[in-house]
C-alpha positions as CSV (number, residue, x, y, z in Angstrom):
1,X,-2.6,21.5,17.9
2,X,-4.4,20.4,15.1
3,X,-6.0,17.6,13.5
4,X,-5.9,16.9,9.7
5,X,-8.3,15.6,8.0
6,X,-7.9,14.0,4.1
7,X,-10.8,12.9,2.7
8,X,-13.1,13.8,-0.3
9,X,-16.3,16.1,0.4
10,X,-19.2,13.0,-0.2
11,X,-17.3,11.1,3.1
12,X,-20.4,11.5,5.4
13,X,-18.7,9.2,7.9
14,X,-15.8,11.2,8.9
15,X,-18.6,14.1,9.7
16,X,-19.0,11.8,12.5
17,X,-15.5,12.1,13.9
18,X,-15.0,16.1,13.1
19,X,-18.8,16.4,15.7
20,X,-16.7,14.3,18.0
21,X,-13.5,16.5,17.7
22,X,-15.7,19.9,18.0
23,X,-17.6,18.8,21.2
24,X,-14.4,18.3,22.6
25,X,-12.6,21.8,21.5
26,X,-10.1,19.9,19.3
27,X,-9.1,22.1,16.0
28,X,-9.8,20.5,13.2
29,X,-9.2,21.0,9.4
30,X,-10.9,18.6,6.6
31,X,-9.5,19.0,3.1
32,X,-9.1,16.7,-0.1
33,X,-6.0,16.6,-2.0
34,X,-8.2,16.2,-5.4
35,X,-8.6,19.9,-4.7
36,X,-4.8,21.7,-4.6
37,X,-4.3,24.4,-6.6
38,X,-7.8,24.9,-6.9
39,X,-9.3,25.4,-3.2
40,X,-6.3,24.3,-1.3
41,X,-2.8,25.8,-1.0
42,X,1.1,24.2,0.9
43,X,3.8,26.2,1.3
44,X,6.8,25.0,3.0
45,X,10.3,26.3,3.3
46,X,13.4,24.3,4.7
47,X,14.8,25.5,8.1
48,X,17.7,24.4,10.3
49,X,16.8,21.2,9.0
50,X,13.1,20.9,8.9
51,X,10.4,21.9,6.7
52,X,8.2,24.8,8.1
53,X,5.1,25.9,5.9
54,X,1.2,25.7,6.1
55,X,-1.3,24.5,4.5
56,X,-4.5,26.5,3.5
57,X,-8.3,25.2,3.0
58,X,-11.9,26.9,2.3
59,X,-10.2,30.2,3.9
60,X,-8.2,28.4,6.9
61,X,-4.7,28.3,7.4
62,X,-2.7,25.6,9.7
63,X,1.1,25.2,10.3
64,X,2.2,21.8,9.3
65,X,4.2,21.9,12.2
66,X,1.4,22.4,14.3
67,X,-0.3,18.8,13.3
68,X,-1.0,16.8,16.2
69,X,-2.4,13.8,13.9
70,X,-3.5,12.8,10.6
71,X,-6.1,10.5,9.3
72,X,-5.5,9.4,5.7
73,X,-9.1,8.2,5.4
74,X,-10.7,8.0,1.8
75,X,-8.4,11.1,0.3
76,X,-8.6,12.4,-4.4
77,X,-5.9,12.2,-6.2
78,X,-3.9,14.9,-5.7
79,X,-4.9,18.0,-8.0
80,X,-7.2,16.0,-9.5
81,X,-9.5,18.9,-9.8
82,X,-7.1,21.2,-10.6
83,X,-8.4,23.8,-13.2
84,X,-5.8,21.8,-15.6
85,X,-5.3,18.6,-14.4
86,X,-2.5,16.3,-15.8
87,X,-0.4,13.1,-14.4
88,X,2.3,15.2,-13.8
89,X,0.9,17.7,-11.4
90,X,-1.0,15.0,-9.6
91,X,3.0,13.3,-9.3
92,X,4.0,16.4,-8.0
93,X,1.8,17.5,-5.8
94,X,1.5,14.4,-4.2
95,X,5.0,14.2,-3.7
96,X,4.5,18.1,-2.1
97,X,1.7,17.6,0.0
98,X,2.8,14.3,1.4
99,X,6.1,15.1,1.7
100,X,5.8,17.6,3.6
101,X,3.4,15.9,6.3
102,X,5.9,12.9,6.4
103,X,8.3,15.7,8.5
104,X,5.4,17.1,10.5
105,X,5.8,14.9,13.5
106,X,2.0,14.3,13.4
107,X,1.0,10.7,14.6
108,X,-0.8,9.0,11.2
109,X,-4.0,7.1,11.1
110,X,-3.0,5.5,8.7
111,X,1.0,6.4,7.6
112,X,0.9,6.5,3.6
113,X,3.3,3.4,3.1
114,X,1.2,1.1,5.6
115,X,-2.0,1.9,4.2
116,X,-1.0,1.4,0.1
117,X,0.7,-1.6,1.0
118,X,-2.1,-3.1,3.8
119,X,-4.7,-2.5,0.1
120,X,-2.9,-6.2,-1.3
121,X,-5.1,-9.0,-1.0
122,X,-2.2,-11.7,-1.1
123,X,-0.3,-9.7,1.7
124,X,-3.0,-9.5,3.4
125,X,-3.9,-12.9,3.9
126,X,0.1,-13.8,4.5
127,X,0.2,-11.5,7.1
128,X,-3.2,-12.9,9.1
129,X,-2.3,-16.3,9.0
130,X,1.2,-15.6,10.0
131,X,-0.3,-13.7,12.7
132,X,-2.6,-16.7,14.0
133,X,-6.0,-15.7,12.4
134,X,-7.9,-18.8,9.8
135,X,-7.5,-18.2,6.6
136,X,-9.4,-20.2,4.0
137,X,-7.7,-21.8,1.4
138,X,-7.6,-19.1,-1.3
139,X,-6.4,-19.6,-5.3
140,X,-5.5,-15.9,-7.4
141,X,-4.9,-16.7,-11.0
142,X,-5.3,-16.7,-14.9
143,X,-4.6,-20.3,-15.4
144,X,-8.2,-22.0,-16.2
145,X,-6.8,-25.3,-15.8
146,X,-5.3,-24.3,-11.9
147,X,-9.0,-22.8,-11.0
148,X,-10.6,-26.0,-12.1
149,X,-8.1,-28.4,-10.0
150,X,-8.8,-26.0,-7.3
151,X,-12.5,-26.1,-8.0
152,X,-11.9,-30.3,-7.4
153,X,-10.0,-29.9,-4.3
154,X,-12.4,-27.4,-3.1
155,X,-16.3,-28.0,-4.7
156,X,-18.1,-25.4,-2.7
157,X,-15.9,-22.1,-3.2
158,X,-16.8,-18.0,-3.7
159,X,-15.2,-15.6,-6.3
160,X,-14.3,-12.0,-5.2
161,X,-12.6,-9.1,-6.8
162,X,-8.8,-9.3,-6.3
163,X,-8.6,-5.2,-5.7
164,X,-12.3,-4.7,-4.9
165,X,-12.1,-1.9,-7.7
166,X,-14.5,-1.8,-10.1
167,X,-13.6,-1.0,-14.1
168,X,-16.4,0.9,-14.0
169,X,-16.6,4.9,-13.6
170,X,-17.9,5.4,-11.1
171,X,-16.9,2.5,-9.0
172,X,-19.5,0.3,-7.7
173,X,-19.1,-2.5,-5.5
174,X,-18.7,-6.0,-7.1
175,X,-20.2,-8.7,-4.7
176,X,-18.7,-11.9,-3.6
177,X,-20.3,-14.9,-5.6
178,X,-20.8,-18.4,-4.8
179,X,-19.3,-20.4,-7.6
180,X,-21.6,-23.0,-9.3
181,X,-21.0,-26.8,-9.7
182,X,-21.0,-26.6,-13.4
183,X,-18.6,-23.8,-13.7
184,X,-16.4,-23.2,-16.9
185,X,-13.4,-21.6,-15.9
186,X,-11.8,-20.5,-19.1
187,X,-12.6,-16.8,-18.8
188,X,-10.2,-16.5,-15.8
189,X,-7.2,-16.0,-18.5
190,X,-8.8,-12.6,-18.9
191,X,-8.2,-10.9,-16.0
192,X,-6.8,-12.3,-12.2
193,X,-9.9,-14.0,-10.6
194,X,-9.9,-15.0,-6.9
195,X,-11.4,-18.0,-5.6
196,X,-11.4,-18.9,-2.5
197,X,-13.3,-21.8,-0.4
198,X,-16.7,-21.2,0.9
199,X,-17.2,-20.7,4.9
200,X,-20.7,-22.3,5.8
201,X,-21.1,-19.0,7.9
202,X,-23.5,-18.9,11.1
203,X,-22.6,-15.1,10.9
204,X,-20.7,-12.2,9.5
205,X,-18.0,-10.2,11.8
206,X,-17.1,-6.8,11.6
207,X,-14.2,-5.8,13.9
208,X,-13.0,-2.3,13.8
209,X,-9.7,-1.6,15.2
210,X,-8.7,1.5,16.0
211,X,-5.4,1.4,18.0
212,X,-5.7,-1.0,20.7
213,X,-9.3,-0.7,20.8
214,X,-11.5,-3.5,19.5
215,X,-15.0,-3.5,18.8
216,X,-16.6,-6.3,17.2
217,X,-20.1,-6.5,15.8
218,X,-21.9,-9.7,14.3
219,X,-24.8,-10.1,11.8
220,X,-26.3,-13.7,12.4
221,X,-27.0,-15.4,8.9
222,X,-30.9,-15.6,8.4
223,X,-32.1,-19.1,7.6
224,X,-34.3,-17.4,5.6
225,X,-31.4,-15.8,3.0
226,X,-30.8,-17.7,-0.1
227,X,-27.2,-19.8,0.5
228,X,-26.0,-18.4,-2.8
229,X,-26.3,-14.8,-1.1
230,X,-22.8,-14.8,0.7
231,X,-22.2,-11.3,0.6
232,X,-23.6,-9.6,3.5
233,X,-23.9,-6.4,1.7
234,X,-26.1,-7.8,-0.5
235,X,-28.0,-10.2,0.9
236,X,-31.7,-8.9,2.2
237,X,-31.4,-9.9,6.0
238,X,-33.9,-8.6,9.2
239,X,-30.9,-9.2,11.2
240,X,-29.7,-6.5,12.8
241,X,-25.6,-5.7,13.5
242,X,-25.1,-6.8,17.4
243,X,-22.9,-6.0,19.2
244,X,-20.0,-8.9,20.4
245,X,-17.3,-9.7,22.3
246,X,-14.0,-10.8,20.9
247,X,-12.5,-14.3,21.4
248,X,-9.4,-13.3,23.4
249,X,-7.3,-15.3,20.9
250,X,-8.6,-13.7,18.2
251,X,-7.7,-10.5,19.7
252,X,-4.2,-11.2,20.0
253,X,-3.7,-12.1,16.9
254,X,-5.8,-9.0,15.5
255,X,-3.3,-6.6,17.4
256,X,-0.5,-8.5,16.2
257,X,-1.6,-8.1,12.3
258,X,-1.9,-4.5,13.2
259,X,1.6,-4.4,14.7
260,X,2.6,-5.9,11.6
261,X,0.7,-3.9,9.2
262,X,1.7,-0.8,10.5
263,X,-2.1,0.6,11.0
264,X,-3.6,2.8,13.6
265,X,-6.8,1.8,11.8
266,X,-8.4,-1.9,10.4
267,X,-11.8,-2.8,9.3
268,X,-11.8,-6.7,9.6
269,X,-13.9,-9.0,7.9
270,X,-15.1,-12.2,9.5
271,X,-17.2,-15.6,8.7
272,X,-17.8,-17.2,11.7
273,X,-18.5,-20.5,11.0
274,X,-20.8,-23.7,12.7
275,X,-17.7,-24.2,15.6
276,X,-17.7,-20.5,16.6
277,X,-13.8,-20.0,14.5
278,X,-13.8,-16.5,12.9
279,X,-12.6,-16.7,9.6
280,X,-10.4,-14.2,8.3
281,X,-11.4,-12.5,4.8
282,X,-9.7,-8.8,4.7
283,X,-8.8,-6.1,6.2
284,X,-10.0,-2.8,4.8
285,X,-7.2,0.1,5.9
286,X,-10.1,3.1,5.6
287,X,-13.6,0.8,5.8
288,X,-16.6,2.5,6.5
289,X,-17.7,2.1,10.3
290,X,-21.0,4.5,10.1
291,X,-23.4,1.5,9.6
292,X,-22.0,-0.6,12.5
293,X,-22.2,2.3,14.9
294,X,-25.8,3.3,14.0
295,X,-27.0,-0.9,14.2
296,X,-25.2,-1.1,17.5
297,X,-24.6,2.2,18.8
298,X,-21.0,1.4,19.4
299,X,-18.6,4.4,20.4
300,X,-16.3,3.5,17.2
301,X,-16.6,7.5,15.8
302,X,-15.8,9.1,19.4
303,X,-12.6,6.3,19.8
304,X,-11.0,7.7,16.3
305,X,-11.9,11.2,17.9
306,X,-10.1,10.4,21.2
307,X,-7.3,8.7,19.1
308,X,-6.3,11.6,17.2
309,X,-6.9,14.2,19.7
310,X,-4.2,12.6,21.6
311,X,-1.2,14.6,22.1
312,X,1.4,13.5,19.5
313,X,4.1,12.4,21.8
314,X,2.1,9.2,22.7
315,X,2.7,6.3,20.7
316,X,0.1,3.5,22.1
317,X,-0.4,0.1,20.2
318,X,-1.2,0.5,16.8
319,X,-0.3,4.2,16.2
320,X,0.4,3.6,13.0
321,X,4.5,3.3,13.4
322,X,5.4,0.3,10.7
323,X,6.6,-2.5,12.8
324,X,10.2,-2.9,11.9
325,X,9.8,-6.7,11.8
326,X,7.0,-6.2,9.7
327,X,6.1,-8.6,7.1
328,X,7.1,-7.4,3.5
């Protein structure tokens, strides 16, 4: 059986995954929704109460039915790239495409619904702290006058995008920003602005989850980085990504925001503070993993190889089955 794949052509990290899935003899098929009707072709016709069809791609056909897994990872819009785009035919082939893969029977990493709703912010941080992880106190709003009585409770905080979109075309990562003392909040009744309270951080923490697995990797905080630099993609640091072990608590409550989310797959975003607590910030549903495993050489590529190679009758923690107690 066959693993899918759906991801756009400039996603260098799932390469990483589809060596994995060769060396071990696993079929594999990589294609990007942006291209149907233009490089990529479904077909499926209703049988005995099923849908049977196939998908083709660059010259390769694959029965639908014959999908072991799939991993929604950093997909187009569907027909994007059609020869005549329009909202309507992205509409409809999304409905197609997806559709049709909801019936396969394939085990998802991540299922559609999980990973558009596990993208919210709010829900996000509802979820963790329901599910025993810190979550610093946290203000979203347009009110000017709310961010500065927040600003008083709270004098050291950070502002981040709510989405982590960009307006820009093309995107380009906006970086969390310390807040200064002197801070005139008025232009927050423009647009939803996040603020949220400042962890004095001794280090950063990236967990990638993928299932049950869990492996951790921290970046200590250089004394020589400017405090105002609190984004760790940003800030110039000789310190490496390590690799660490996870708190058993912290654990738990990780695989219980999974079980809760619905995902197969988490990137998790930690401060670890003075006291050792991790610090919940987000969970990215299809984060990039490349640059942990090359710092620390941990096996996170060959783990989502092994996950989705597995035959899709198992269903181990965190496959990516919405929890029907799931928060909503």
């Amino acid at each position: 059986m066959t693993v899918l794949i759906l991801t756009n052509d400039e996603d260098v990290t799932a390469d990483m995954v589809v060596v994995h899935l060769n060396t071990s003899g696993v079929p594999v098929v990589r294609l990007d929704p942006a291209d149907l009707t233009y490089s990529v072709a479904l077909s499926g016709e209703f049988v005995h109460g099923s849908f049977r069809g196939h998908l083709s791609s660059g010259g390769r056909l694959v029965s639908i039915g014959g999908l072991r897994s799939v991993w929604l990872r950093r997909p187009g819009g569907p027909a994007t790239r059609a020869a005549e785009p329009s909202a309507w035919l992205t509409e409809e082939s999304g409905q197609a495409l997806y559709g049709l893969l909801r019936g396969s029977g394939a085990r998802w990493m991540n299922q559609p619904d999980a990973a558009h709703r596990a993208r919210y912010k709010p829900w996000q941080l509802r979820v963790a702290q329901r599910c025993g992880l810190p979550v610093p106190a946290t203000l979203i709003t347009t009110f000017p006058r709310a961010a500065r009585e927040f600003a008083e409770r709270y004098p050291d905080l950070v502002v981040k995008p709510v989405s982590g979109v960009h307006p820009q075309d093309p995107p380009l990562a906006v970086p969390t920003s310390r807040v200064p003392p002197e801070a005139d909040f008025s232009s927050v009744a423009h647009g939803p602005t996040l603020l949220q309270r400042r962890i004095a951080k001794r280090a950063d923490i990236r967990l990638t989850a993928v299932g049950d697995e869990l492996l951790a990797a921290r970046k200590a905080t250089s004394a020589e980085v400017d405090p105002d630099d609190v984004d760790v993609r940003f800030a110039e640091s000789a310190e490496p990504w390590r690799p660490t072990e996870v708190p058993p608590r912290v654990a738990e409550s990780v695989r219980s925001y999974l079980t809760a989310a619905g995902l197969a797959y988490g990137a998790l975003d930690f401060a670890e503070d003075g006291d050792g607590i991790w610090w919940f910030l987000e969970c990215n549903q299809s984060g990039q993993f490349g640059f942990v495993e090359v710092d620390t050489g941990l096996p996170i590529a060959r783990t989502i190889a092994e996950w989705l190679a597995r035959p899709r009758s198992e269903d181990p923690v965190g496959s990516g089955r919405p929890d029907t107690t799931a928060v909503s």
